[in-house]
C-alpha positions in Angstrom: 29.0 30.1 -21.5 27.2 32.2 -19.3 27.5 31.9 -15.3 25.0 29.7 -13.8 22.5 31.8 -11.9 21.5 30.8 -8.1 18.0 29.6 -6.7 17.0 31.0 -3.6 14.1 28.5 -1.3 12.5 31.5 0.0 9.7 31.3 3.0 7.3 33.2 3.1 5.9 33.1 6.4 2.0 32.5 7.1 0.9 35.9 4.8 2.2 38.9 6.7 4.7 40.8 5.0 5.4 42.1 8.5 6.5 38.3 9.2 9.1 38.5 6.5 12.6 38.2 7.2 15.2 40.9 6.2 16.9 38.6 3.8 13.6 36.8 2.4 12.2 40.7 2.4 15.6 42.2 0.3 15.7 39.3 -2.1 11.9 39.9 -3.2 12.2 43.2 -3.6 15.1 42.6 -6.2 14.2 39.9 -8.1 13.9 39.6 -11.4 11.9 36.0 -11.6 10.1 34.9 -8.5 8.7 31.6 -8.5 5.6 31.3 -6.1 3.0 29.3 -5.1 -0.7 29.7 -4.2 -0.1 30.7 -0.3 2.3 33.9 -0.8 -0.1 36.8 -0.4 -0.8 39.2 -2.5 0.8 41.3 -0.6 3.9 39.9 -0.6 3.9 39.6 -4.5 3.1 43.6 -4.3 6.6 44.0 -3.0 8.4 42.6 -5.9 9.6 45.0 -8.6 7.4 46.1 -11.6 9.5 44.6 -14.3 9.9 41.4 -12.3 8.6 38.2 -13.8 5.8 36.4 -11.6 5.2 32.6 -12.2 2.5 31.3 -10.4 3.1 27.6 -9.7 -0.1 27.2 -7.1 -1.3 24.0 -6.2 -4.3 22.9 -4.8 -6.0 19.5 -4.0 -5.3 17.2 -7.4 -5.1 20.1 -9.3 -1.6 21.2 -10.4 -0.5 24.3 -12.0 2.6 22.5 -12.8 4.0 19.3 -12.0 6.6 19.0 -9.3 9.0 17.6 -11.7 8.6 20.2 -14.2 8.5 23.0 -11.5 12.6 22.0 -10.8 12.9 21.9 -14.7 11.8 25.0 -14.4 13.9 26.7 -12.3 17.5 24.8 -13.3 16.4 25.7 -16.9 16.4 29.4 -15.7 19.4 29.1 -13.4 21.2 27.4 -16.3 20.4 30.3 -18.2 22.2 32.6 -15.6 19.0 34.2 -13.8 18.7 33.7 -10.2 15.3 32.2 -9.3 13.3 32.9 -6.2 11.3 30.1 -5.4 8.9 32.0 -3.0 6.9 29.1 -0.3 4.1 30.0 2.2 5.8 29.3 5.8 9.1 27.6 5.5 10.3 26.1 2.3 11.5 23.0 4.4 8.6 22.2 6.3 5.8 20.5 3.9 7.2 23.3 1.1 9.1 20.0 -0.7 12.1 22.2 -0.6 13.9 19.2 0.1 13.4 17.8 -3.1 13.9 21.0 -5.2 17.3 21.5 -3.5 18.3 18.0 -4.9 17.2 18.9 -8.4 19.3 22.2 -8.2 22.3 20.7 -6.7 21.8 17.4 -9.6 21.9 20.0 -12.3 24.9 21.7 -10.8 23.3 24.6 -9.7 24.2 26.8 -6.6 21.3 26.7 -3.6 20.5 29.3 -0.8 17.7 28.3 1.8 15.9 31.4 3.6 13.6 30.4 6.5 10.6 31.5 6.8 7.8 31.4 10.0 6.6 27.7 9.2 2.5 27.8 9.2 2.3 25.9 12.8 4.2 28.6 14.4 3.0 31.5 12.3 -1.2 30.5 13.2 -0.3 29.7 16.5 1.5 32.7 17.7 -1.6 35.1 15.7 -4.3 32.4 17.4 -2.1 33.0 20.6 -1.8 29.5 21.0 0.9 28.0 22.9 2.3 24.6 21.0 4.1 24.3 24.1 2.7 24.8 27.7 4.2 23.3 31.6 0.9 22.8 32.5 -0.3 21.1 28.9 2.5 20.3 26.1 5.8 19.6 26.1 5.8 17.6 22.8 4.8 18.9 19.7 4.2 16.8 16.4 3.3 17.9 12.6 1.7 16.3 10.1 0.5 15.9 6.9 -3.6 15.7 6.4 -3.6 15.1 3.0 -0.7 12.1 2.5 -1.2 8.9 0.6 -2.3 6.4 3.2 -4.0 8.4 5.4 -5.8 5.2 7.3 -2.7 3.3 7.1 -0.4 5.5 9.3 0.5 5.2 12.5 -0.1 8.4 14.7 -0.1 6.5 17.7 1.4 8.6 19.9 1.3 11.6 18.5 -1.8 13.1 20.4 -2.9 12.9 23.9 -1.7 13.9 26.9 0.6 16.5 27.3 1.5 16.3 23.8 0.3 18.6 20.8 -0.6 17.8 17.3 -0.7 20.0 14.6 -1.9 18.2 11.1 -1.6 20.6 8.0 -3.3 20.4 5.2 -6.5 18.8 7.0 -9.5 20.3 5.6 -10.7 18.0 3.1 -9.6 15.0 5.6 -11.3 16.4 8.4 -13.8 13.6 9.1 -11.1 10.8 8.2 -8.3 12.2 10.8 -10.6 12.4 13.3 -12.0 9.0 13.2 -8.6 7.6 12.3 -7.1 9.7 16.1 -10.5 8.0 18.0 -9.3 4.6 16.4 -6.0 5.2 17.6 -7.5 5.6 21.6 -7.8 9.8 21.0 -10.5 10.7 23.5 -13.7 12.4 21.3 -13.5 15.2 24.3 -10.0 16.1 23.1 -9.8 20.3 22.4 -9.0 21.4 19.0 -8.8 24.5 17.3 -8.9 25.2 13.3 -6.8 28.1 12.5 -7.5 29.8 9.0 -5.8 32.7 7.1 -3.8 32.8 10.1 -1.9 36.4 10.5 -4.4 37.8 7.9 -7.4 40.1 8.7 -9.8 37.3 7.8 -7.9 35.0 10.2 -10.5 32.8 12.0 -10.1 30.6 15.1 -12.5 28.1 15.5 -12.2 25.5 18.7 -14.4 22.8 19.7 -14.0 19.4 20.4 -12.0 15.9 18.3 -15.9 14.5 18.2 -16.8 17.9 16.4 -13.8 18.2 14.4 -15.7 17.5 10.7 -18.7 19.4 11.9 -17.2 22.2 12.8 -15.3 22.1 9.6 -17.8 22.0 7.1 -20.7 24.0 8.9 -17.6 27.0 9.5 -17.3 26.1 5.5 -13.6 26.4 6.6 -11.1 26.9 3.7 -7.4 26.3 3.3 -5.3 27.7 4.3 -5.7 26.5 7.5 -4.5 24.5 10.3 -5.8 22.2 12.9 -4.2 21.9 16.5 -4.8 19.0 18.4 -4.4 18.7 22.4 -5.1 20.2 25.6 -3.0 23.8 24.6 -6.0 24.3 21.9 -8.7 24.9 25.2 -6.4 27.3 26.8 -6.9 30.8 26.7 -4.1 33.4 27.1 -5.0 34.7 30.0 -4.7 31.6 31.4 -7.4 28.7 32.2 -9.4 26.7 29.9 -12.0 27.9 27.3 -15.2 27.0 26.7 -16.1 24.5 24.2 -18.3 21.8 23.2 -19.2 19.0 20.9 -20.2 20.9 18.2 -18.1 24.5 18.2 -17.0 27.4 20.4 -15.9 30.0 18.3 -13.1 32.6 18.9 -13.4 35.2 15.6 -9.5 37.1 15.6 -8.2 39.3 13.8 -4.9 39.7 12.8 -2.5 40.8 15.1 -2.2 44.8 15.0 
């Protein structure tokens, strides 16, 4: 019976193979099947071998390349076969990368788990955006989200914006005009800053600010496209030089680039 291979949770970081770790970096570059999904850059998937396999598992809003279920059948099949799988995730594989629940399937079957971190999305967009999560003068609590979870209106996010805190909500595009109605419900001011970070740490990285009122607005006349982030609170109006920016109910917009 052959040796059961091992699957490898790799992050990916925001896009930038620059942004890679060493070990995430070594283990591409030798695998022979790479599992990925829809936010590993091209570029990324460039640095795998020629004769390695490539299986795109992408997944997009109610549209599923695969099933979650039959993406961990997947990969114990191939571990069970003895190939070591590299599950290859956009950020970190344990930060809205359901990482958690392949590493149950794998260790259910039996089969051997390493987790490589990767630069989660909030840090990744906010260090290319140069936007501090955490400030003295603004922040010293920072909360993440889901945009797109069952029961959006039902939550409670009480507490999670506001004064000196920061909330960063991934995955909000297409929920744009419900999370900011559902944070003004909650007693968010409508003057709050925010900033929508998308294809952060990639040359078509845009940083869009403007106001909580604005949020949906800004979202669908920028015809904004995930990836993308949005950061809620008081850090999202600073700039780095120091001070507030500029913004106003409708948008102020900051076009970046990548950094060099």
């Amino acid at each position: 019976m052959a040796q059961s291979g091992i699957i490898y949770l790799v992050g990916a970081g925001p896009g930038d193979p620059d942004l890679l770790t060493l070990r995430a970096a070594r283990l591409i570059e030798r695998a022979e099947l790479i599992v990925h999904d829809g936010l590993v850059s091209r570029e990324i998937l460039r640095m795998a071998r020629s004769d390695a396999q490539l299986i795109s598992v992408a997944k997009q809003r109610s549209k599923h390349t695969l099933p979650q279920d039959d993406i961990n059948a997947l990969m114990v099949r191939e571990a069970l076969a003895g190939r070591d799988v590299v599950r290859l995730k956009g950020g970190d594989p344990l930060v809205f990368g359901r990482g958690g629940e392949e590493a149950e399937a794998a260790h259910a079957a039996g089969v051997r788990v390493e987790i490589v971190p990767g630069i989660s999305a909030a840090n990744g967009a906010a260090a290319a955006a140069q936007i501090a999560l955490t400030h003295r003068d603004a922040s010293s609590i920072v909360s993440f989200v889901a945009g797109q979870c069952k029961g959006l209106k039902d939550q409670d996010w009480s507490g999670l914006a506001g004064k000196g805190r920061t909330l960063v909500i991934y995955m909000g595009v297409k929920t744009a005009p419900q999370i900011a109605d559902k944070l003004m419900e909650d007693g968010l001011a409508p003057e709050m800053p925010v900033a929508v970070i998308e294809n952060a740490a990639r040359p078509e990285m845009r940083v869009l600010r403007g106001l909580l009122a604005g949020l949906p607005d800004l979202v669908s006349r920028e015809r904004v496209r995930s990836p993308a982030l949005i950061v809620i609170g008081e850090v999202a109006a600073r700039s780095p030089s120091g001070g507030d920016l500029a913004t106003d109910t409708t948008l102020a917009r900051i076009a970046t680039e990548a950094a060099q």
